[in-house]
N, C-alpha and C positions, 0 to 999 in steps of 0.2 A: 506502651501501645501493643494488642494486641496483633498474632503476626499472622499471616497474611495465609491461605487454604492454594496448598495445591491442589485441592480436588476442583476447582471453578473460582473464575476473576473474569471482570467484565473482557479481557480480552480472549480469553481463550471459550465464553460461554458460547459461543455458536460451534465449537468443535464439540464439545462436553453433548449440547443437541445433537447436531449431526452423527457422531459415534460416541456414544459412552466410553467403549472402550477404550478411548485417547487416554484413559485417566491413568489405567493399571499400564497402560505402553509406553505414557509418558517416564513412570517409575523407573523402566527397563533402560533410557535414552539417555545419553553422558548430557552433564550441564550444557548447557550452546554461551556462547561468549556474544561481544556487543559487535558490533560493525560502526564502519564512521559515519555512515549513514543512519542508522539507529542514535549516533552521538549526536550527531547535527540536526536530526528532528525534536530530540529531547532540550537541546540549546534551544532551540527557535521557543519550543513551548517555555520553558522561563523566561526567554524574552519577549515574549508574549504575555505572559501573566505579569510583567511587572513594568511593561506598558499601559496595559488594564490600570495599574494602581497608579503611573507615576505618567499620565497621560504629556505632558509638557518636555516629556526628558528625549535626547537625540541620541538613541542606541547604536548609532556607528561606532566603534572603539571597543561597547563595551563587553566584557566576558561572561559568558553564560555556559555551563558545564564545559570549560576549559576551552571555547568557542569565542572568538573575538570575531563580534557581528560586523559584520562589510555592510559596504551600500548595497550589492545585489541581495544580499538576503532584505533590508528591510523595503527594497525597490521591488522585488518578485516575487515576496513572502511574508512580509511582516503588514505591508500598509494593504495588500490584498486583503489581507485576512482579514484588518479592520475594517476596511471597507466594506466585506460584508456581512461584519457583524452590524452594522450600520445600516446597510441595508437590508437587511435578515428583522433586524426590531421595525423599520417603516410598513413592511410585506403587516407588519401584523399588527399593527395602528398606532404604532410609537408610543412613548411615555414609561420608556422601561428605565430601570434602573440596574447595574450588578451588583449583585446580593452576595457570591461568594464566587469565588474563584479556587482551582484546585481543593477542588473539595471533599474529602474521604466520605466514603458512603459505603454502609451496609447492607448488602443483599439480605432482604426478610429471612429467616427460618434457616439458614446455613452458616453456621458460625465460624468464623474469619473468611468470609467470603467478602472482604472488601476493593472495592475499589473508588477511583478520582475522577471525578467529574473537571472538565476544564473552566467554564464559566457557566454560570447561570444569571439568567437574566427576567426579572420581572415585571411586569405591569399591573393597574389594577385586575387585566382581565386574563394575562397569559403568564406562563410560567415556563422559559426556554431553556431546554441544557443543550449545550453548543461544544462541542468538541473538535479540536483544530488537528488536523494531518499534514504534514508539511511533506509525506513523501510522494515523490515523481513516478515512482515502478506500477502501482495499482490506485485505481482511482475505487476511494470507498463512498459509498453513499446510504443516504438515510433507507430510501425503500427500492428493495431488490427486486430483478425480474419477474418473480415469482409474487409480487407486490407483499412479503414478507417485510418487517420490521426491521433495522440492524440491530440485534442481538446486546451489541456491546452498551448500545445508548442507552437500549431500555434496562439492562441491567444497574445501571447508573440510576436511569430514573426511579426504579423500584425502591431504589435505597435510601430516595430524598423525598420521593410523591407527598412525602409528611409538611413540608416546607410549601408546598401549591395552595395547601389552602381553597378548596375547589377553584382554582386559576386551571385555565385550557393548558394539556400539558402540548410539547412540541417539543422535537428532538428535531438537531440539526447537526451537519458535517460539513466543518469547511476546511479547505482543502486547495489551496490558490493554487497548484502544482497543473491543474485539470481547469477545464470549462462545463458549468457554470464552477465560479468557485465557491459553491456550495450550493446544498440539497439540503430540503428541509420536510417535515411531515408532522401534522397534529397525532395526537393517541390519546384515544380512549379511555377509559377506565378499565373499560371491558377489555381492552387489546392487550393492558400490563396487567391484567387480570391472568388472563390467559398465558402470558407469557411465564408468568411467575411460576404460574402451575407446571408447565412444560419444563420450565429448568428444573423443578424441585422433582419430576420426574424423569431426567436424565440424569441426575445426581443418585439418585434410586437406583437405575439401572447399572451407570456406573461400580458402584459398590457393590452387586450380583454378583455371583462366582462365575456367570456365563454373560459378560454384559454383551451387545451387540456392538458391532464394527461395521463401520462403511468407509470406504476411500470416495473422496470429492473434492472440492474446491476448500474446504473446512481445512483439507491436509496442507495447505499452500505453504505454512513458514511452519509446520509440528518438527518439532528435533524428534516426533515418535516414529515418522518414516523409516528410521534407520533400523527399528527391529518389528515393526507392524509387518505381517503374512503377505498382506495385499499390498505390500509396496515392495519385498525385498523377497519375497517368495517367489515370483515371475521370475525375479533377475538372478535369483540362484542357482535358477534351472532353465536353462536358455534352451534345451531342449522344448522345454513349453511349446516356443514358438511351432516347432514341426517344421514340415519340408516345404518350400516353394512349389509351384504346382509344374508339372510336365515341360508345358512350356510359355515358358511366362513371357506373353509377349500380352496377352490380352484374356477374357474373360472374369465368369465371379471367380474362379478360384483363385488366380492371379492378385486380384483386388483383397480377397479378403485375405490373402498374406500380408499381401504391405500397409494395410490398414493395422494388423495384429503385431509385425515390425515397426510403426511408426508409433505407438505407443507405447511400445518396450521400449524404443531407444527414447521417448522424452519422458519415460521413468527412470530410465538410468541415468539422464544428465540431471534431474534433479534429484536422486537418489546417490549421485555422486557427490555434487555440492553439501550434501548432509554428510556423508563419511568423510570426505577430506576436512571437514571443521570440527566433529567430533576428533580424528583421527590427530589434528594441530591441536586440539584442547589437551591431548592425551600425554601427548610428546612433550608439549611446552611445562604439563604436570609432573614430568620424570617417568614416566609411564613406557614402556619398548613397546615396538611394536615392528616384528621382523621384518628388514626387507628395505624399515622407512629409518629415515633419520631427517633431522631440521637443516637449514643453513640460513644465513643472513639472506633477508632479501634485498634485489640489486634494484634499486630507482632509478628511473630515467636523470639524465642529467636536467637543470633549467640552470637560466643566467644569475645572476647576483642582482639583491630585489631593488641593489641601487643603478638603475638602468641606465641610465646619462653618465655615468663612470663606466659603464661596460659599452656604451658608444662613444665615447669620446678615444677609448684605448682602440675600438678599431677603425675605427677617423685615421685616429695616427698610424696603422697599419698600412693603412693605404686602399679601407672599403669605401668605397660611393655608398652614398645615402639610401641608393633604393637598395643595395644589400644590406644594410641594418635595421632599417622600418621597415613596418608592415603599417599599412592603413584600411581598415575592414568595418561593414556596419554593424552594428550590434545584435545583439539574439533577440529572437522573438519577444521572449519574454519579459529584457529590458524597454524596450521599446513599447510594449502593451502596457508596461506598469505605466513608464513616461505620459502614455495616450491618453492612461486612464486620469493620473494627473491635469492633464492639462485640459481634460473631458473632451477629446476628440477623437474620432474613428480612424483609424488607420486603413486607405483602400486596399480592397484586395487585389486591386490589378498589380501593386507594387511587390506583393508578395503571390505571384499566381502558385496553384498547384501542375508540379510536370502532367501531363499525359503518358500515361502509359497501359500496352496491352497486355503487359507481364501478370502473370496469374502466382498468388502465394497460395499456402495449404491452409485453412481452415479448417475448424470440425464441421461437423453436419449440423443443420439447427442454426447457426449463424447468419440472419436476415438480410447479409450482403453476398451471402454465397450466389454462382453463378453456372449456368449450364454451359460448358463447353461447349457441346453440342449444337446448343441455341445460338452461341457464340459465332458458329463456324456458319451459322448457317444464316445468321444476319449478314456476314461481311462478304459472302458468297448473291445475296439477294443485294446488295448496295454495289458488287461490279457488275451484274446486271444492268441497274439502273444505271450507271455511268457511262456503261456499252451504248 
């Protein structure tokens, strides 16, 4: 098998767009290792794909990339997902079949740019690639604010569009983690037209002796932040920042201090999560690194998984029952899978939202942001009316 192009793969091709530069920066960036989180979404997709094939079989017990599936994963991840693969094919007038699952596919005109499609699904009139996300931290979706494409999908689809057969193509992302649990969107011919072009001209650029660079949402998981200008450049030089103004109790120049502080420091917490795992890759390889060294890490303590034998020894101690149980209702999210099951709504009086008048920080541009000022000056006209 041919092996795989660091210069672009369906998951990194919207950074390769967004800055070419990523390519030559990624070069400079020590390997990144796996997380458990990265392990347990990669289990769920094999046990996912061999649900797909082996529809009849009860995946509690069973192991998937060294992952032994519980009832909550197949209760708030696995039958979700089905679910709406199921109803993702009725949206588009049923009568599909799956034609292949984990599917390797090559990006046109860039050699070992491959990547895998999770399933595909067809009808006489539609041609669906469907890709599953199991994680909880960022919800992805088919089409962006910017009503932009997701990048990854179409990469994918460019690689198979040979298998549609003029069938309507349709790119979808499910994702049970988030509501809805999945987003879906037709594409063109013209739109993976376009696309194609646009990556095989970021691949261009890339390879430039001068490629272009941007910092954006593109940077969200790059191991390149740790030596990219415009992420480690600021922070090298904290003088950047300058002086707070005269006297900072109010005005612009006040504001545009801690507006120019508040994003230095949420580039150093993410720019530090990037060196401390580079920094643990380096150490754990035999590599020094002055100043640091390793040690075991200390885990919290938990009880022994045979529960009723670690209650029964403190029965005999001499504990009362309500210091050894606990009796609590379940998470949201078993109970929504439960509802979904049993095809009933769960009110929302029984789970209200608190009230509150606490204000968090947003950026600007965010369509819930609010005017203090307006703020003050409603709850100021409301003891009015009360007077």
């Amino acid at each position: 098998m041919a092996s795989h192009s660091s210069l672009v793969g369906g998951s990194i091709a919207a950074r390769r767009i967004a800055c070419p530069a990523s390519f030559t920066e990624q070069l400079k960036a020590p390997p990144g290792g796996s997380s458990s989180y990265a392990d347990h979404g990669t289990a769920m997709h094999e046990a996912m794909s061999h649900w797909l094939r082996n529809p009849d079989v009860d995946l509690v017990g069973m192991t998937f990339y060294e992952h032994v599936v519980t009832t909550e994963d197949v209760d708030t991840l696995l039958t979700p997902a089905w679910d709406a693969l199921v109803e993702l094919q009725e949206i588009y007038g049923g009568g599909f079949r799956v034609t292949h699952l984990e599917l390797q596919v090559q990006f046109p005109g860039i050699p070992g740019a491959f990547g895998t499609g999770d399933v595909i699904l067809e009808s006489p009139t539609h041609f669906i690639l469907a890709d599953f996300k199991f994680g909880a931290g960022v919800q992805v979706v088919t089409t962006k604010d910017d009503d932009t494409l997701n990048e990854q999908l179409l990469f994918y689809l460019a690689g198979c569009r040979h298998l549609a057969k003029k069938r309507q193509f349709v790119i979808a992302i499910i994702q049970p983690t988030f509501e809805p649990h999945f987003t879906h969107a037709p594409v063109s011919a013209k739109q993976l037209k376009d696309y194609e072009a646009k990556l095989h001209r970021a691949v261009a650029l890339a390879l430039s002796p001068d490629p272009p660079r941007a910092r954006g949402e593109h940077c969200r998981f790059a191991a390149c932040k740790v030596t990219c200008v415009l992420w480690a450049g600021p922070l090298l030089d904290l003088t950047a920042l300058g002086k707070p103004a005269q006297h900072p109790t109010s005005g612009p120049q006040w504001g545009e201090f801690l507006a120019a502080a508040k994003r230095l420091v949420d580039s150093a917490l993410m720019y530090a999560k990037e060196i401390d795992g580079a920094l643990m890759d380096h150490l754990k390889g035999g590599g020094k690194a002055p100043g640091f060294a390793l040690k075991p890490q200390v885990k919290n303590r938990k009880w022994l998984d045979d529960a009723d034998a670690v209650a029964r020894e403190l029965k005999r101690l001499g504990f009362p029952e309500p210091s050894i149980w606990q009796h609590k209702l379940q998470t949201f999210a078993v109970v929504d899978a439960a509802a979904k099951k049993l095809r009933v709504t769960v009110p929302d009086e029984l789970r209200p939202r608190p009230q509150s008048s606490d204000l968090v920080l947003t950026y600007e541009g965010d369509p819930s942001a609010v005017d203090p000022g307006k703020l003050s000056a409603d709850f100021s006209a409301a003891l009015k009316r009360l007077a």
